[in-house]
PDB file of the backbone (N, CA, C, O) and the ligand in Angstrom, with CONECT records:
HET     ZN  A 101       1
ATOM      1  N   UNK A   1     150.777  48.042 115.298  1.00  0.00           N
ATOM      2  CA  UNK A   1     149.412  48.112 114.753  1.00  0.00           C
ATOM      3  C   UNK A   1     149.274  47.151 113.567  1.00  0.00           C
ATOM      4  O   UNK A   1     149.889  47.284 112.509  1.00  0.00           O
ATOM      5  N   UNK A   2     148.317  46.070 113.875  1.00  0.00           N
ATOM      6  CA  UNK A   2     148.364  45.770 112.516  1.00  0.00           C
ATOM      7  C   UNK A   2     147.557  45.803 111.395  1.00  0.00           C
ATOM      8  O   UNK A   2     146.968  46.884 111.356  1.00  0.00           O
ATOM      9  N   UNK A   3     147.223  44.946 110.287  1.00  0.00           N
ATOM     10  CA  UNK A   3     146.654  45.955 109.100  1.00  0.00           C
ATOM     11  C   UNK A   3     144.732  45.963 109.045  1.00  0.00           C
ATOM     12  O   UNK A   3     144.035  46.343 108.104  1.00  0.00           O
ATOM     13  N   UNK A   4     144.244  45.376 110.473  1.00  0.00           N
ATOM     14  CA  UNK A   4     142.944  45.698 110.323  1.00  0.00           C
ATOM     15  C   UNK A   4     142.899  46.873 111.356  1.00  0.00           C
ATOM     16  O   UNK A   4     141.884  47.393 111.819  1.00  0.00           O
ATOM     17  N   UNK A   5     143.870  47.106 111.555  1.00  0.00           N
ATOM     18  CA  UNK A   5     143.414  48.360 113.181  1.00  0.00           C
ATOM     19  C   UNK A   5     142.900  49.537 112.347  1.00  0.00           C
ATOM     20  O   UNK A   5     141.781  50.050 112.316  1.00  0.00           O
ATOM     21  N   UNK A   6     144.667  49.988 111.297  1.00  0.00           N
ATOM     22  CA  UNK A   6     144.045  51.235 110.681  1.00  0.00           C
ATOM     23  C   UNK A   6     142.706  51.493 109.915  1.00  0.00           C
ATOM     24  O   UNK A   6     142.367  52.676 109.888  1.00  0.00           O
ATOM     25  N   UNK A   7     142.067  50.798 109.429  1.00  0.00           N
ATOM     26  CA  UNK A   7     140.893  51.079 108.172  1.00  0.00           C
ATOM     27  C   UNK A   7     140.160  51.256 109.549  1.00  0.00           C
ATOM     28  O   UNK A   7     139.880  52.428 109.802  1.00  0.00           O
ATOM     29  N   UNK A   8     139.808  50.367 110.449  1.00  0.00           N
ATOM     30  CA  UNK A   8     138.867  50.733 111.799  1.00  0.00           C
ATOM     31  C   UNK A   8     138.962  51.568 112.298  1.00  0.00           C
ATOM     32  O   UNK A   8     137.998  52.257 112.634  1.00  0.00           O
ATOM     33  N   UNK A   9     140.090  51.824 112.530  1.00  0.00           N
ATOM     34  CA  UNK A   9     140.204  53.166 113.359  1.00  0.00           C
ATOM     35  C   UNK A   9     139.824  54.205 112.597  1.00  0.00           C
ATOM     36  O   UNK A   9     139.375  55.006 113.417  1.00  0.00           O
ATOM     37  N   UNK A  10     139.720  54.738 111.400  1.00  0.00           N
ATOM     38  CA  UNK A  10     139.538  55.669 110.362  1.00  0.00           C
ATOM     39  C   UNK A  10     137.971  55.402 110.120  1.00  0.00           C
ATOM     40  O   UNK A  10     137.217  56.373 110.184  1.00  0.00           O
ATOM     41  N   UNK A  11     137.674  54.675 109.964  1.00  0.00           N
ATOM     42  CA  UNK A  11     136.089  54.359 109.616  1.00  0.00           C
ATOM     43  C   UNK A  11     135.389  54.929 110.867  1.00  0.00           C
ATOM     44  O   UNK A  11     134.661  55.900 110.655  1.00  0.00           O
ATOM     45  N   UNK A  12     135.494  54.464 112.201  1.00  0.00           N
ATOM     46  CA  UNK A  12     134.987  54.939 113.286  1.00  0.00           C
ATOM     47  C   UNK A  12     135.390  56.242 113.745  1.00  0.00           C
ATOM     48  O   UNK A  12     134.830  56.672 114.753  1.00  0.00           O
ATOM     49  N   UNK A  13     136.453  57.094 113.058  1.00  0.00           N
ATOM     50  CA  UNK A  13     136.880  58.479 113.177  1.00  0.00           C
ATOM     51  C   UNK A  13     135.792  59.051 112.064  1.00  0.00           C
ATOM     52  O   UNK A  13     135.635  60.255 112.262  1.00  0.00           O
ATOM     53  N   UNK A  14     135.091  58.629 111.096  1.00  0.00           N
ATOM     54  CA  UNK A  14     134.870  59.393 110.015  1.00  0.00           C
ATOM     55  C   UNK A  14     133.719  59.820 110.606  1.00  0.00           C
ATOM     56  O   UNK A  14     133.296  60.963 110.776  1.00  0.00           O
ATOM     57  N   UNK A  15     132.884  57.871 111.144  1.00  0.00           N
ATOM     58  CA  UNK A  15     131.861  58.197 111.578  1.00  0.00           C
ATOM     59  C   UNK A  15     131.314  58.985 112.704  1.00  0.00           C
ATOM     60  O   UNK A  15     130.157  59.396 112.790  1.00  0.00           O
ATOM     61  N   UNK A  16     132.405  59.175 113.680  1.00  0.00           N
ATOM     62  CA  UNK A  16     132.134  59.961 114.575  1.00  0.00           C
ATOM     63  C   UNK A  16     132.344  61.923 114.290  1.00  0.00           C
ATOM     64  O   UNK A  16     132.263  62.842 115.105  1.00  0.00           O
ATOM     65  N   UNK A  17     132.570  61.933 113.101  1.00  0.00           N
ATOM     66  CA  UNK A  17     132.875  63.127 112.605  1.00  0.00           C
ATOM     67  C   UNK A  17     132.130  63.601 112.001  1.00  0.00           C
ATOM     68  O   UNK A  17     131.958  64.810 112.154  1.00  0.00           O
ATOM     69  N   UNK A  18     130.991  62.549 110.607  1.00  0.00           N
ATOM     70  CA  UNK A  18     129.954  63.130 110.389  1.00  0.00           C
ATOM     71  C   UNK A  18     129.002  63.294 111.808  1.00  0.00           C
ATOM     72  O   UNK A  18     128.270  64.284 111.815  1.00  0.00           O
ATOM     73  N   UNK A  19     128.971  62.671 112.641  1.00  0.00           N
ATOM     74  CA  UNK A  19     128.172  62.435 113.934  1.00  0.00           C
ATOM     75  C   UNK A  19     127.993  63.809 114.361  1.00  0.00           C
ATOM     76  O   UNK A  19     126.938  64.442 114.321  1.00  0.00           O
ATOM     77  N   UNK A  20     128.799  64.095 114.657  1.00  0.00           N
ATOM     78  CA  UNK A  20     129.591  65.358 115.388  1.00  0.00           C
ATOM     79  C   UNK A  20     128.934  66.728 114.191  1.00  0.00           C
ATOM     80  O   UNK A  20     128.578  67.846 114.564  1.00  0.00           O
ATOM     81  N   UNK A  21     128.927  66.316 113.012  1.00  0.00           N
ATOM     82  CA  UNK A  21     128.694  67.697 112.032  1.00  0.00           C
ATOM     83  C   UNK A  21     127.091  67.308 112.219  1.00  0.00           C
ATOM     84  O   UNK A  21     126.443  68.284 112.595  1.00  0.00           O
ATOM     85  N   UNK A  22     126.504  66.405 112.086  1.00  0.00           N
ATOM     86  CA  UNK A  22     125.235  66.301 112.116  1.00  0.00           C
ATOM     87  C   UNK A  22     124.408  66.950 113.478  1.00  0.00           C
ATOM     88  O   UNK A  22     123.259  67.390 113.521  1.00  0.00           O
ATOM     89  N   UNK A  23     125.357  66.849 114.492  1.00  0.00           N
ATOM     90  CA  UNK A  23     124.855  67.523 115.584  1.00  0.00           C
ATOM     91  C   UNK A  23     125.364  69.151 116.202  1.00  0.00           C
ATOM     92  O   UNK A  23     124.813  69.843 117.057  1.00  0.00           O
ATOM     93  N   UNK A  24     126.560  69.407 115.437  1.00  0.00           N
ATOM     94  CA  UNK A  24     126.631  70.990 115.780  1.00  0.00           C
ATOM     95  C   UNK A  24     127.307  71.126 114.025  1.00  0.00           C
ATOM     96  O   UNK A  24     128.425  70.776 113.645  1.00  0.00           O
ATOM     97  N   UNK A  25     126.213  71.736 113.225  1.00  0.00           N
ATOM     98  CA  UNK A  25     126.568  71.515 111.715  1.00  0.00           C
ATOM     99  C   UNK A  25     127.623  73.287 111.410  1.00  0.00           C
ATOM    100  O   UNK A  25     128.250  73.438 110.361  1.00  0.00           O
ATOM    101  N   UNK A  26     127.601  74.371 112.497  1.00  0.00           N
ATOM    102  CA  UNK A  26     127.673  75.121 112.419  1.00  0.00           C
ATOM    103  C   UNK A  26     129.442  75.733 112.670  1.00  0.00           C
ATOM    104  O   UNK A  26     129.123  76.902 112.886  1.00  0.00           O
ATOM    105  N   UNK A  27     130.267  75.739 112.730  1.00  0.00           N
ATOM    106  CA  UNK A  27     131.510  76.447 113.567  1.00  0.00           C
ATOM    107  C   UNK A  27     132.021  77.914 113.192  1.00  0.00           C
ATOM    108  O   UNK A  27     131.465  78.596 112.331  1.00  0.00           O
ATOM    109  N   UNK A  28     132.916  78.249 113.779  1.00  0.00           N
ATOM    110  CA  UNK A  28     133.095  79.498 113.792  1.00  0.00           C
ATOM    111  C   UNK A  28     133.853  79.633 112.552  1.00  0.00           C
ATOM    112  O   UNK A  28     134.744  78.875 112.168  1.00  0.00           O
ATOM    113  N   UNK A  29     133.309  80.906 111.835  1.00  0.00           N
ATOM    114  CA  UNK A  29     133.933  81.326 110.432  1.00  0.00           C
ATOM    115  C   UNK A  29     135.223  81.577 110.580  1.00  0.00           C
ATOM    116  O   UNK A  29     135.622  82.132 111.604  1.00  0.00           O
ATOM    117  N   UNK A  30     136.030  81.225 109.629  1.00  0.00           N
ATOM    118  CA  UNK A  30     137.498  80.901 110.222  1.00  0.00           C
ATOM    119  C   UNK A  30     138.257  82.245 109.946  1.00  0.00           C
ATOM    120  O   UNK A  30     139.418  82.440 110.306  1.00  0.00           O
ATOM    121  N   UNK A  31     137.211  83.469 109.033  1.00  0.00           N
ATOM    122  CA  UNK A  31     137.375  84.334 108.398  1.00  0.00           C
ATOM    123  C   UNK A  31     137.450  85.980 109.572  1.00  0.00           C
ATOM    124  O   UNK A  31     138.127  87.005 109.654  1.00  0.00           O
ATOM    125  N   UNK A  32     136.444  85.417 110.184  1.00  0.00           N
ATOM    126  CA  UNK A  32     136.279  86.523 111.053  1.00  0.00           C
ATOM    127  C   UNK A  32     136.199  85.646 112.711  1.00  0.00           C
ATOM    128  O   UNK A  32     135.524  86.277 113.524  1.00  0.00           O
ATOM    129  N   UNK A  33     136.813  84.283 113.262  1.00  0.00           N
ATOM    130  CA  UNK A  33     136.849  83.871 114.128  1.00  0.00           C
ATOM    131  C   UNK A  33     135.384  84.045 114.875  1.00  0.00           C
ATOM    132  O   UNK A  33     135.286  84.081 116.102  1.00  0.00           O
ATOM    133  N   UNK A  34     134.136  84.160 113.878  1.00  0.00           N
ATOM    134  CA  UNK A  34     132.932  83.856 114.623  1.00  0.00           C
ATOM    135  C   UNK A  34     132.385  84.981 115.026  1.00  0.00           C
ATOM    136  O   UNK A  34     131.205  84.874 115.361  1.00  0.00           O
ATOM    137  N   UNK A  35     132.905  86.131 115.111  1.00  0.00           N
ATOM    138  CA  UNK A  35     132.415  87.555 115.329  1.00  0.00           C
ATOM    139  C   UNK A  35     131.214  88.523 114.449  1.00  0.00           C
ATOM    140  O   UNK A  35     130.516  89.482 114.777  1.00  0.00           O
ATOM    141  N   UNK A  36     131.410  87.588 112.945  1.00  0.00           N
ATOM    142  CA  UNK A  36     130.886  87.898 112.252  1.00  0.00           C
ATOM    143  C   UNK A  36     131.006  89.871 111.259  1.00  0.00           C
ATOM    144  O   UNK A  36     130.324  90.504 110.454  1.00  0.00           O
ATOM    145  N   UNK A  37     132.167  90.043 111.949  1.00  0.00           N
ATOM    146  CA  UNK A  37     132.502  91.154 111.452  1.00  0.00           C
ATOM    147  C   UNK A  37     133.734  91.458 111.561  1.00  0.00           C
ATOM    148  O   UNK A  37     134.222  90.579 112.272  1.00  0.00           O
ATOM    149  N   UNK A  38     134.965  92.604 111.107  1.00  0.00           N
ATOM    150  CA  UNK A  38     136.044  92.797 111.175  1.00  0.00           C
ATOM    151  C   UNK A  38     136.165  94.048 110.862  1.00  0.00           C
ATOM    152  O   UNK A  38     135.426  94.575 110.031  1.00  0.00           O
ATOM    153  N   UNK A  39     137.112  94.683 111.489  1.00  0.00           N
ATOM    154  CA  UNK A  39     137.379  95.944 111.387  1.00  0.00           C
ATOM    155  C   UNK A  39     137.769  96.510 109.674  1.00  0.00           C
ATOM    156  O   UNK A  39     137.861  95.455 109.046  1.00  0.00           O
ATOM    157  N   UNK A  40     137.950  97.335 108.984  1.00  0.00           N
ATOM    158  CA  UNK A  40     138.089  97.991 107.741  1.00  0.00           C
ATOM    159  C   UNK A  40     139.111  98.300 108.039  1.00  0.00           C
ATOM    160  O   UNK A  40     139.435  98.463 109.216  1.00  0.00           O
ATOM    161  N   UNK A  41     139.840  98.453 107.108  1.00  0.00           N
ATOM    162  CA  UNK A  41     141.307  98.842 106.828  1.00  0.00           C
ATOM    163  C   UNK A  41     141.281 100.214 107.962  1.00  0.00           C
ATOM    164  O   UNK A  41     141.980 100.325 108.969  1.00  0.00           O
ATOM    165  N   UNK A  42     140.596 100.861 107.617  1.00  0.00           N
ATOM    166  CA  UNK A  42     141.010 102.189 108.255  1.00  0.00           C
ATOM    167  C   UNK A  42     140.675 101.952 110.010  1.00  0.00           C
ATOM    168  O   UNK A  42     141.116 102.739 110.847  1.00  0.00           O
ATOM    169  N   UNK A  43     140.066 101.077 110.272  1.00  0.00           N
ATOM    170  CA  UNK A  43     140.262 100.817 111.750  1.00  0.00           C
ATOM    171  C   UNK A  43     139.389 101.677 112.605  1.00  0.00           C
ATOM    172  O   UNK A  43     139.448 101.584 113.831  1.00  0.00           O
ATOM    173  N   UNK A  44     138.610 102.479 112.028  1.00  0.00           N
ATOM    174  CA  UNK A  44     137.357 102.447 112.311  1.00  0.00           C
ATOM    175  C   UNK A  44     136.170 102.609 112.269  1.00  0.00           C
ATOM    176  O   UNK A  44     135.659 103.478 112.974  1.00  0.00           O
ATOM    177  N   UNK A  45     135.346 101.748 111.360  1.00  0.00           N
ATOM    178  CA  UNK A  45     134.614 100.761 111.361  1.00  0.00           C
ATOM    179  C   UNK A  45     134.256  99.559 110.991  1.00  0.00           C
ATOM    180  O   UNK A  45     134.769  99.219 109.925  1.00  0.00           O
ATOM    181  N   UNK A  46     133.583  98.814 111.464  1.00  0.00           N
ATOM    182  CA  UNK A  46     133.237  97.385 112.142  1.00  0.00           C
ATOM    183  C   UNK A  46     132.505  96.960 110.568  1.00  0.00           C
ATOM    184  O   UNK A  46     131.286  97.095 110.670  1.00  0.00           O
ATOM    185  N   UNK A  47     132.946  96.453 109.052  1.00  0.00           N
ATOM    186  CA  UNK A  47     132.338  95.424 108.735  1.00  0.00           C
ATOM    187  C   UNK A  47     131.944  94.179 108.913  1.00  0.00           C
ATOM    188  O   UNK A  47     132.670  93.447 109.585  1.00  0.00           O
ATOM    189  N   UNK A  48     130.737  93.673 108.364  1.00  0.00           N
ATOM    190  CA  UNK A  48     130.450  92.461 107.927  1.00  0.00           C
ATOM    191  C   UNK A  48     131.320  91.575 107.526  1.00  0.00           C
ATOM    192  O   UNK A  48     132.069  91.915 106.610  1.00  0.00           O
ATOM    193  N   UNK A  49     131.441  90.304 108.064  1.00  0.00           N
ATOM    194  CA  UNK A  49     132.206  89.820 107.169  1.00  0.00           C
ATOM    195  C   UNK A  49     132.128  88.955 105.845  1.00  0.00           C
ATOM    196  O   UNK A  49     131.651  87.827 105.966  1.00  0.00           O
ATOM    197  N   UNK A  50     132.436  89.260 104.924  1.00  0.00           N
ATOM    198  CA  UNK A  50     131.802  88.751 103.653  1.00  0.00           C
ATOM    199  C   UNK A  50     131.683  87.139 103.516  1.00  0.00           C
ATOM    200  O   UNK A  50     130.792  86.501 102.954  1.00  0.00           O
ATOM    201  N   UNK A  51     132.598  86.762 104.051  1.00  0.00           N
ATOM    202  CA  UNK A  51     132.840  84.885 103.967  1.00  0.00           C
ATOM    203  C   UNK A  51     131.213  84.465 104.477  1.00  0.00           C
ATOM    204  O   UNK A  51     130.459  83.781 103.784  1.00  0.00           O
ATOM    205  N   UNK A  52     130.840  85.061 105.912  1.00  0.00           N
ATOM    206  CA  UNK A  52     129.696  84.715 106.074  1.00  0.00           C
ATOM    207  C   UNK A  52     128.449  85.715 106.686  1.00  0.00           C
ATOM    208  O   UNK A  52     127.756  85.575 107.693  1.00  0.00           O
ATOM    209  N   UNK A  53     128.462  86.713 105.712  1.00  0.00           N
ATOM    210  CA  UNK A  53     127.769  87.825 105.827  1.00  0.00           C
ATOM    211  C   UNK A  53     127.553  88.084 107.095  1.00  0.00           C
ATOM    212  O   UNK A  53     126.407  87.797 107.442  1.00  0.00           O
ATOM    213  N   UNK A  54     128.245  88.533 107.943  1.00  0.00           N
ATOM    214  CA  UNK A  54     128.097  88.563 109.184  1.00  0.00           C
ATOM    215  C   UNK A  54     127.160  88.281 110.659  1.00  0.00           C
ATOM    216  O   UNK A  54     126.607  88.903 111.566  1.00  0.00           O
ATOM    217  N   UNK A  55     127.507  86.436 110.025  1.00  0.00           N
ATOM    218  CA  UNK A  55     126.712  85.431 110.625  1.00  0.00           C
ATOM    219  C   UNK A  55     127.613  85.271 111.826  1.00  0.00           C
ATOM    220  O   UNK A  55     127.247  85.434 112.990  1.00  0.00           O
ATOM    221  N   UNK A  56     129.071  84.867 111.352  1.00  0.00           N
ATOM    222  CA  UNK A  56     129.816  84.363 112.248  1.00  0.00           C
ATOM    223  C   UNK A  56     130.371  83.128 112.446  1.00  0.00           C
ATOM    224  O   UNK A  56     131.266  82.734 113.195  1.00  0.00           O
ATOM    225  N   UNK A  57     129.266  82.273 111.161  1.00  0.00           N
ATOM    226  CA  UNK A  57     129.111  80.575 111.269  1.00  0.00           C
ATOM    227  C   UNK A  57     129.311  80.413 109.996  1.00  0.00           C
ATOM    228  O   UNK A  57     129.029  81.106 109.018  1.00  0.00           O
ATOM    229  N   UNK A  58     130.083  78.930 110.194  1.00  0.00           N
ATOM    230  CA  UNK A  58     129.896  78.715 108.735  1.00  0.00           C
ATOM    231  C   UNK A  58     129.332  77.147 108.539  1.00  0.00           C
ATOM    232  O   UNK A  58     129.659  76.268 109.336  1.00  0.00           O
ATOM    233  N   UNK A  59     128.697  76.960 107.717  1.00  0.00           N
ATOM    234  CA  UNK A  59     128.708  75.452 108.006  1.00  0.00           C
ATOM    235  C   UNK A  59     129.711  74.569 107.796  1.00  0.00           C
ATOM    236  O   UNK A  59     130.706  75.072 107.275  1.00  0.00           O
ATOM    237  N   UNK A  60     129.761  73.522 108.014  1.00  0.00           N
ATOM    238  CA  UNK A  60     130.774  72.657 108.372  1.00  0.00           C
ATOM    239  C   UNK A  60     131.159  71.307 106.696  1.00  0.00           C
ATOM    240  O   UNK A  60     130.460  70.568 106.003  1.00  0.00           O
ATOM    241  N   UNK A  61     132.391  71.614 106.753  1.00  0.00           N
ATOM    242  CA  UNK A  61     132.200  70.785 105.693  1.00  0.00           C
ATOM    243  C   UNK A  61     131.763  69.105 105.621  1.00  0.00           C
ATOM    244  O   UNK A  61     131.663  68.427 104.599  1.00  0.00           O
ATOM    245  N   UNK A  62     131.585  68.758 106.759  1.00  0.00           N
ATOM    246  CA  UNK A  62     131.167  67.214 106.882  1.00  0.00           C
ATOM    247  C   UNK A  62     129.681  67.498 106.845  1.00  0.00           C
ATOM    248  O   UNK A  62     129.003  66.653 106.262  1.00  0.00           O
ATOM    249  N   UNK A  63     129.120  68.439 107.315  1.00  0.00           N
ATOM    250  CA  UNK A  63     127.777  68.582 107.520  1.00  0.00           C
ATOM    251  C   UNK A  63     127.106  68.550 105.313  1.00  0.00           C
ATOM    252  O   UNK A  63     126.104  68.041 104.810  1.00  0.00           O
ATOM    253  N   UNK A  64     128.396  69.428 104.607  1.00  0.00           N
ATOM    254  CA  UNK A  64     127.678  69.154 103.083  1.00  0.00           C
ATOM    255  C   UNK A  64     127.633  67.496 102.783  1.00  0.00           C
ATOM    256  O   UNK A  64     126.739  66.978 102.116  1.00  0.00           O
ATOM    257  N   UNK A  65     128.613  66.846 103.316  1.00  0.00           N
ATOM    258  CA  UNK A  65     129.183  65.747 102.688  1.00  0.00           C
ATOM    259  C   UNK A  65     127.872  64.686 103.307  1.00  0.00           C
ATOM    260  O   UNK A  65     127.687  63.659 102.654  1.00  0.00           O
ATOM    261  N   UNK A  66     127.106  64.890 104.366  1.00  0.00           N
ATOM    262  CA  UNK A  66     126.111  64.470 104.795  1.00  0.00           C
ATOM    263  C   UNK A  66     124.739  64.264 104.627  1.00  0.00           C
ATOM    264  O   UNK A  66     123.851  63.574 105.129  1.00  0.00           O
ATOM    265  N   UNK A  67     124.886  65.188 103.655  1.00  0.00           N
ATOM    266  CA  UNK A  67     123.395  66.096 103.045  1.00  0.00           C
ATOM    267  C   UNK A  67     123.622  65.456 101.756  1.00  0.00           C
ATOM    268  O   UNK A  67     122.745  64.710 101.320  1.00  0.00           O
ATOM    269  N   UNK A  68     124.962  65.707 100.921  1.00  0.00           N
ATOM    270  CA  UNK A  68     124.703  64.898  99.975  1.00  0.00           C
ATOM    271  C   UNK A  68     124.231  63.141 100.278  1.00  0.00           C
ATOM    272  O   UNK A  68     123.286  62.559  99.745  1.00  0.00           O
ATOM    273  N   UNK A  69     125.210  62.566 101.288  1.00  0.00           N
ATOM    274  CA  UNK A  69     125.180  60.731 101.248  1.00  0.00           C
ATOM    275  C   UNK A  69     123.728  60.873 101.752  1.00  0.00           C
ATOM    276  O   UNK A  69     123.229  59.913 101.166  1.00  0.00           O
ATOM    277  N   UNK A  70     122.665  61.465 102.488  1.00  0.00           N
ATOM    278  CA  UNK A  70     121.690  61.523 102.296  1.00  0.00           C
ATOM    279  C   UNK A  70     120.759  61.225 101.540  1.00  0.00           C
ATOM    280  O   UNK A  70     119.916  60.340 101.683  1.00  0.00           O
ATOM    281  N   UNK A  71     120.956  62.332 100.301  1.00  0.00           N
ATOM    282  CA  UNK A  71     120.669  62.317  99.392  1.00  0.00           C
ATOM    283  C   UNK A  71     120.779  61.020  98.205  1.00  0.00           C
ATOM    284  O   UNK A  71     119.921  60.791  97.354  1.00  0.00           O
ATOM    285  N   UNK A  72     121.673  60.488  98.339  1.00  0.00           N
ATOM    286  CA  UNK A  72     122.136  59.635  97.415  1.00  0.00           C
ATOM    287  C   UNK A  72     121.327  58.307  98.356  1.00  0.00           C
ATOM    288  O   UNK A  72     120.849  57.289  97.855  1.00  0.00           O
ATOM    289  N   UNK A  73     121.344  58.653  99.774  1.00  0.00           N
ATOM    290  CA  UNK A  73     120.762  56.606  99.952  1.00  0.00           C
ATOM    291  C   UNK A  73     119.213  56.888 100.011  1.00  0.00           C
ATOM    292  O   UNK A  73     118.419  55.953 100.118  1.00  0.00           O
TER     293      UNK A  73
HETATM  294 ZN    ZN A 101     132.999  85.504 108.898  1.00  0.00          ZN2+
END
């Protein structure tokens, strides 16, 4: 590989990554695997889950980083 491949290859990974957050800005809360709830210690019953109030989603961190460069151009 030589030394113009890597910066390209990374530039066109980034961009296809905000791409990608811009079009599904949402993924599964990594907290409760998207269920949006989890069992309580005592095992039975079904809370909320606090990370994302029992949405299930969380937004994506390329999707903030997007909103800001937005913002800024
Ligand atoms: Zn959650």
């Amino acid at each position: 590989m030589d030394t113009l491949t890597l910066p390209t290859a990374l530039l066109l990974w980034a961009a296809g990554y905000l791409i990608a957050c811009t079009l599904f800005p949402f993924a599964a809360c990594r907290n409760c695997q998207g269920s949006g709830k989890f069992r309580s210690p005592s095992g039975r019953a079904w809370r909320n889950c606090r990370r994302c109030k029992g949405t299930g989603r969380r937004i994506r961190l390329g999707r903030r980083i997007w909103a800001k460069a937005r913002r800024v151009l």
